[in-house]
C-alpha positions in Angstrom: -10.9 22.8 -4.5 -13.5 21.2 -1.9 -15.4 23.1 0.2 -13.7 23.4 3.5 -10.9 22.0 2.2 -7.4 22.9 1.1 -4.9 20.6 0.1 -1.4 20.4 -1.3 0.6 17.7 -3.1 4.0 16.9 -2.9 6.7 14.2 -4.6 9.9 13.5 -3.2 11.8 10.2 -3.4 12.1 8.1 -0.2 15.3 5.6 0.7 13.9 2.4 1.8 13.8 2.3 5.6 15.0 -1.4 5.7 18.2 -1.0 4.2 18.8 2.5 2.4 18.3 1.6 -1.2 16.5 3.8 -3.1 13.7 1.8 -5.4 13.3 3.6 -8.5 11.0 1.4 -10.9 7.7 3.1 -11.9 5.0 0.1 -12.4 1.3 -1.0 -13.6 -1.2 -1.4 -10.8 -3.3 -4.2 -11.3 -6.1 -2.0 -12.0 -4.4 -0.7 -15.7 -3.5 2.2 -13.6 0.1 4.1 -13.3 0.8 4.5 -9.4 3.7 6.3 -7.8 6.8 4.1 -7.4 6.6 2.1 -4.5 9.9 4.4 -3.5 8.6 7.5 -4.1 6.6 8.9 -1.3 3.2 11.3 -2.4 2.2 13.2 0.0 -1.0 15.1 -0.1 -1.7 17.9 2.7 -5.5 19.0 3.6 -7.5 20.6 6.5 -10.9 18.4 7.8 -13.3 20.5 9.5 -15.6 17.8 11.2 -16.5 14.4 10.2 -16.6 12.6 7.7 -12.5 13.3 7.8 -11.9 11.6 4.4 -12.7 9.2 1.8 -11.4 5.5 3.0 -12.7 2.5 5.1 -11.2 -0.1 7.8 -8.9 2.7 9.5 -6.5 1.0 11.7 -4.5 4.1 13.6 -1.5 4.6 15.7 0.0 7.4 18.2 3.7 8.0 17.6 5.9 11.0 18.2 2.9 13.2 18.4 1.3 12.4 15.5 -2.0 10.4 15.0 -1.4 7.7 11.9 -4.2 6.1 10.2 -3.9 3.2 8.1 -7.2 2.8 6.5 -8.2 0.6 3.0 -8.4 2.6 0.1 -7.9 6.2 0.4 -5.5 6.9 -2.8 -5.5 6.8 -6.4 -5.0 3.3 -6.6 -6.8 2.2 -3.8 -7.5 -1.4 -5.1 -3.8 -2.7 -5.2 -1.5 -0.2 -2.9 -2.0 1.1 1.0 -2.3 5.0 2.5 -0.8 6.2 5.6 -3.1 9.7 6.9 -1.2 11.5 9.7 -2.2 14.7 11.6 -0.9 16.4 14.6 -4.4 17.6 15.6 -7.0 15.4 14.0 -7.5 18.6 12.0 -5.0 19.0 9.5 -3.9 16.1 7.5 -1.0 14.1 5.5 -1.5 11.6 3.2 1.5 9.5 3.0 1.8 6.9 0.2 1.6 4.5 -1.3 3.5 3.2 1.6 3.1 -0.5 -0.1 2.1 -1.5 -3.3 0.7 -5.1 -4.0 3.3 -4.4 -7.2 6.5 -5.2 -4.5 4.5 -8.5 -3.0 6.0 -11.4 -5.1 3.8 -13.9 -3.2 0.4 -11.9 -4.3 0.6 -13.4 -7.9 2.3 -17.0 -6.9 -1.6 -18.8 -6.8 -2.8 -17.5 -10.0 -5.9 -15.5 -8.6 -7.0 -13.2 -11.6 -7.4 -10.3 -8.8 -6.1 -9.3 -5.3 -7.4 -6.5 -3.3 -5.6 -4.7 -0.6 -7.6 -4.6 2.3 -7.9 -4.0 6.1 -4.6 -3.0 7.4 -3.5 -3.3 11.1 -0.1 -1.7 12.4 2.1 -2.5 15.3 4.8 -0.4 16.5 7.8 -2.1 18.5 11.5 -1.6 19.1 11.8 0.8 15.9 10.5 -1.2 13.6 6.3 -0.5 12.3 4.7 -3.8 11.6 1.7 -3.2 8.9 -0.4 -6.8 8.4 -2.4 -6.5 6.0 -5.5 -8.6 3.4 -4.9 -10.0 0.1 -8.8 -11.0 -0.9 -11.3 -11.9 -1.9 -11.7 -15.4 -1.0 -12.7 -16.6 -3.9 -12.1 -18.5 -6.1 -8.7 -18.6 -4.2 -8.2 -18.5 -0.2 -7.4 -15.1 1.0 -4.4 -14.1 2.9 -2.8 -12.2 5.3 1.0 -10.6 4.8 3.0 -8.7 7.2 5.5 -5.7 5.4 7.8 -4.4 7.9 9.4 -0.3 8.1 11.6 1.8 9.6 9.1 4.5 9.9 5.3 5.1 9.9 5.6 6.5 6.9 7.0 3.5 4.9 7.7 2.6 2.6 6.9 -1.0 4.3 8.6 -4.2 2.6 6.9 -7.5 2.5 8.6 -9.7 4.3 8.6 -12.5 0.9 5.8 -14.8 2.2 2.2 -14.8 3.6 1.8 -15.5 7.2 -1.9 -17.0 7.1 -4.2 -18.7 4.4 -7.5 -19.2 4.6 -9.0 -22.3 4.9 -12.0 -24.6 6.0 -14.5 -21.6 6.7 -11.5 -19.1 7.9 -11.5 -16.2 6.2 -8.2 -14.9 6.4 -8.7 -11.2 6.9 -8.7 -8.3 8.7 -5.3 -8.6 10.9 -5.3 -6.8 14.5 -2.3 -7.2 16.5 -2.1 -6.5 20.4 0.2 -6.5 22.6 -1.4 -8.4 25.7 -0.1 -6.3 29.0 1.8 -8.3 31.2 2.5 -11.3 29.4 5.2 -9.8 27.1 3.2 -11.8 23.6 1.8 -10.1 20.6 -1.1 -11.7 19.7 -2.8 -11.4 16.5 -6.8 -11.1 15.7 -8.2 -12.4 12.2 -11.1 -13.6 10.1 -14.4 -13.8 9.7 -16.9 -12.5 6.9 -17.9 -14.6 4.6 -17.3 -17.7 7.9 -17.8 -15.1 10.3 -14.8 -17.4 12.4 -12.3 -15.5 14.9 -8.9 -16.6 15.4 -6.4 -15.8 17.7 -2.5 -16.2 17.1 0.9 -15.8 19.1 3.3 -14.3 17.2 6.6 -14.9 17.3 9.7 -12.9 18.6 10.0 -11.2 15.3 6.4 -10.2 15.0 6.6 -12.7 11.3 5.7 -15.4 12.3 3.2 -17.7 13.8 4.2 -19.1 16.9 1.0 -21.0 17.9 -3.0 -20.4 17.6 -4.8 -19.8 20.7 -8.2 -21.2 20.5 -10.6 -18.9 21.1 -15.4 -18.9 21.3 -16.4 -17.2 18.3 -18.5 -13.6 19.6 -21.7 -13.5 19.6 -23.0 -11.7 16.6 -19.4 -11.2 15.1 -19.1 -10.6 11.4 -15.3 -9.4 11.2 -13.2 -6.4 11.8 -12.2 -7.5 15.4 -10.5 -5.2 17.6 -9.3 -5.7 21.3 -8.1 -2.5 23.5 -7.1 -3.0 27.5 -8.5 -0.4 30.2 -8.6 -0.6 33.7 -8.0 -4.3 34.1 -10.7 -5.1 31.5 -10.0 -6.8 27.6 -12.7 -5.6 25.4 -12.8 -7.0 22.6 -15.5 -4.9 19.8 -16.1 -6.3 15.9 -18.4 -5.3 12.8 -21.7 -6.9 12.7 -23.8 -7.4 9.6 -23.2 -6.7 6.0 -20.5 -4.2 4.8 -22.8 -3.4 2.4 -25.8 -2.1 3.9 -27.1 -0.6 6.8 -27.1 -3.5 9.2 -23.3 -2.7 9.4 -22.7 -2.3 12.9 -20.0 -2.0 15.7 -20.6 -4.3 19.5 -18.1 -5.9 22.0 -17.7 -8.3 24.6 -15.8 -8.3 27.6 -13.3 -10.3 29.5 -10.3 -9.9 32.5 -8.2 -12.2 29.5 -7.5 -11.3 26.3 -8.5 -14.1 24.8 -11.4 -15.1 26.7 -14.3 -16.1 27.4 -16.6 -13.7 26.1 -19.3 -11.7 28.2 -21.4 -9.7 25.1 -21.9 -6.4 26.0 -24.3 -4.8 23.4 -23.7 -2.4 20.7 -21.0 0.6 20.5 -22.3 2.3 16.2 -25.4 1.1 14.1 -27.4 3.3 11.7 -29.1 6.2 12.2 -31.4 8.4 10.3 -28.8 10.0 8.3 -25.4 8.1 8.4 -25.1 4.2 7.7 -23.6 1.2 8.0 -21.2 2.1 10.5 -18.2 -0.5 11.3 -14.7 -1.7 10.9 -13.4 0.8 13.6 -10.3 0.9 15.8 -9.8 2.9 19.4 -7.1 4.9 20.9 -6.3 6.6 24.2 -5.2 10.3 23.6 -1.6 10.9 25.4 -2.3 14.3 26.2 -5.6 14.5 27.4 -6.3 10.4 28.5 -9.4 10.9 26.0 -10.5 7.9 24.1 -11.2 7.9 20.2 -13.3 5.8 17.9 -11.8 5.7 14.4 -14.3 4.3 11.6 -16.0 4.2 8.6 -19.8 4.9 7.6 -21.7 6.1 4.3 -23.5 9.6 4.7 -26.5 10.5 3.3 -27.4 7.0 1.7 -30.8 4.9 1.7 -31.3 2.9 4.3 -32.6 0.3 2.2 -30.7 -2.0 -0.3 -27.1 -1.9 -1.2 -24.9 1.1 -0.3 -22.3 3.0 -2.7 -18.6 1.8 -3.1 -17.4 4.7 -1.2 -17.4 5.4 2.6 -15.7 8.1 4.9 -13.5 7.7 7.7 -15.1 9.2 10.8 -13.7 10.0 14.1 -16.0 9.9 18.1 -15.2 10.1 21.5 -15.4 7.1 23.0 -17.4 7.3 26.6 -17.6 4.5 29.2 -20.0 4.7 32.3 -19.0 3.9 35.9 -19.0 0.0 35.6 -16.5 0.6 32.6 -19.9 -0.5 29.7 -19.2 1.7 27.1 -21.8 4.1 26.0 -23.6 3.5 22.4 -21.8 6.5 20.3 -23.9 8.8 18.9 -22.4 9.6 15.4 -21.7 13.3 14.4 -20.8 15.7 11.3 -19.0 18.6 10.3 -19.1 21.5 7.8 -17.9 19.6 4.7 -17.4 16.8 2.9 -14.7 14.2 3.4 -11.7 14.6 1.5 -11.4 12.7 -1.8 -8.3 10.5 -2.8 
């Protein structure tokens, strides 16, 4: 058992939420590894008392029927080639849910002969019933990444692939990193991408059924944006924040810009996370408005306790701030804290 930590595990078989049948096959993951069937639903129960919260990186999250869902990479014993769900009534106690999709169910993963494809960067969007999880097939090389979209019933999943990737990258676009957003007023969904290794933001309308590409939206590239871009809406404003630097070490960092449209143009703002003395490379983040008490969260990822210099370890913790903004709506730089014990491992 962890320090500060108690967990519990659970198996139960779940009925696909996009049509009740109940998928029973038990597979190979592509790391060698046996996984839970994509139908069969692990769940695995533990108390965080502080940050880090537990062991994952690129949290996406959502607020639904009074729970707090993170869709993070990573974060489960086949972290490589499936996705995790983590919910928690209380940002306290947690669920992990999963996998709730396994690169073993995507038919179109395999169709262009990469020798490897990593699940990474999930973004969810919930609408009408349905939760919309868009999600990375990389690297880049030595074929173009892309971006899928596998659709469920419940945050929970188990989320099908809807048979075909939505974007490939191409000509500098790395095509990664998936953020949708519904823009208020306008009634589209529009749908952030890219960057890394082109450092190149895209914009997209989706279509009606959130799986498709209705046009792309062109769009200035940030100033000092690396990837990982997320857009939230308050008070009239669109700010739209993104990792900086390399994932790898501690230049890893978290700044915005600022505009009255969603998709521009860009007025930079400065710098939300960087390094400090004892946590590092902090990025990939996304932001939610409490219902119940109108406070607003940073979810992240960072390293803790690593060199500053050189290359950092393979695994990071997902990390949750308050989010502050001062009287012209700037948001404050976060200052990054910790609590009692050590993230939960997968």
């Amino acid at each position: 058992m962890l320090q500060g930590i108690r967990f519990t595990v659970a198996l139960k078989s779940t009925w696909s939420s996009l049509g009740g049948i109940l998928i029973a096959s038990l597979g190979i993951a592509s790391s060698g590894a046996p996984v839970p069937a994509v139908g069969t639903a692990q769940s695995v129960s533990f108390r965080s008392t502080g940050n880090p919260v537990f062991e994952a990186a690129d949290p996406d999250v959502l607020f639904h029927a009074g729970q707090f869902w993170v869709y993070p990479t990573g974060g489960g014993p086949d972290d490589r080639a499936a996705f995790y769900a983590f919910s928690s009534p209380d940002l306290k106690t947690w669920t992990r849910q999963g996998p709730i999709l396994s690169f073993q169910s995507v038919q179109w993963i395999r169709d262009d002969g990469a020798p490897r494809r990593f699940a990474w960067a999930p973004g969810i969007l919930h609408r009408d019933g349905r939760f919309y999880l868009y999600f990375s097939a990389g690297p880049n090389t030595p074929k173009p990444s892309r971006i899928g979209v596998a659709v469920a019933g419940n945050p929970q999943g188990p989320f099908v692939d809807i048979g075909r990737s939505l974007l490939v990258g191409s000509n500098g676009f790395e095509a990664i990193d998936a953020k949708a957003f519904e823009e208020p007023g306008s009634g589209r969904t529009l749908l952030y991408c890219g960057g890394s290794a082109g450092s190149k933001l895209r914009v997209f309308e989706l279509g009606r059924d959130l799986t498709s590409i209705a046009r792309e939206i062109p769009v200035q590239n940030p100033p000092r944006f690396t990837e990982g871009a997320f857009i939230h809406h308050r008070n009239r404003v669109f700010y739209l924040s993104y990792s900086h630097g390399n994932f790898r070490d501690a230049s890893y960092s978290v700044h915005y810009c600022t505009s009255d449209s969603a998709t521009g143009p860009w007025t930079y703002q400065g710098e939300i996370l960087s390094t400090d003395a004892v946590h590092q490379g902090p990025g990939h983040h996304a932001i939610i408005q409490r219902p119940d008490t109108g406070e607003w969260l940073i979810f992240y990822h960072r390293w803790n306790g690593a060199s500053r210099a050189g290359k950092l370890p393979a695994r990071r913790s997902v990390c949750i701030e308050t989010l502050q903004y001062d009287a012209d709506g700037k948001i404050l730089p976060v200052r990054m804290t910790e609590g009692l014990a050590p993230a939960h491992r997968p």
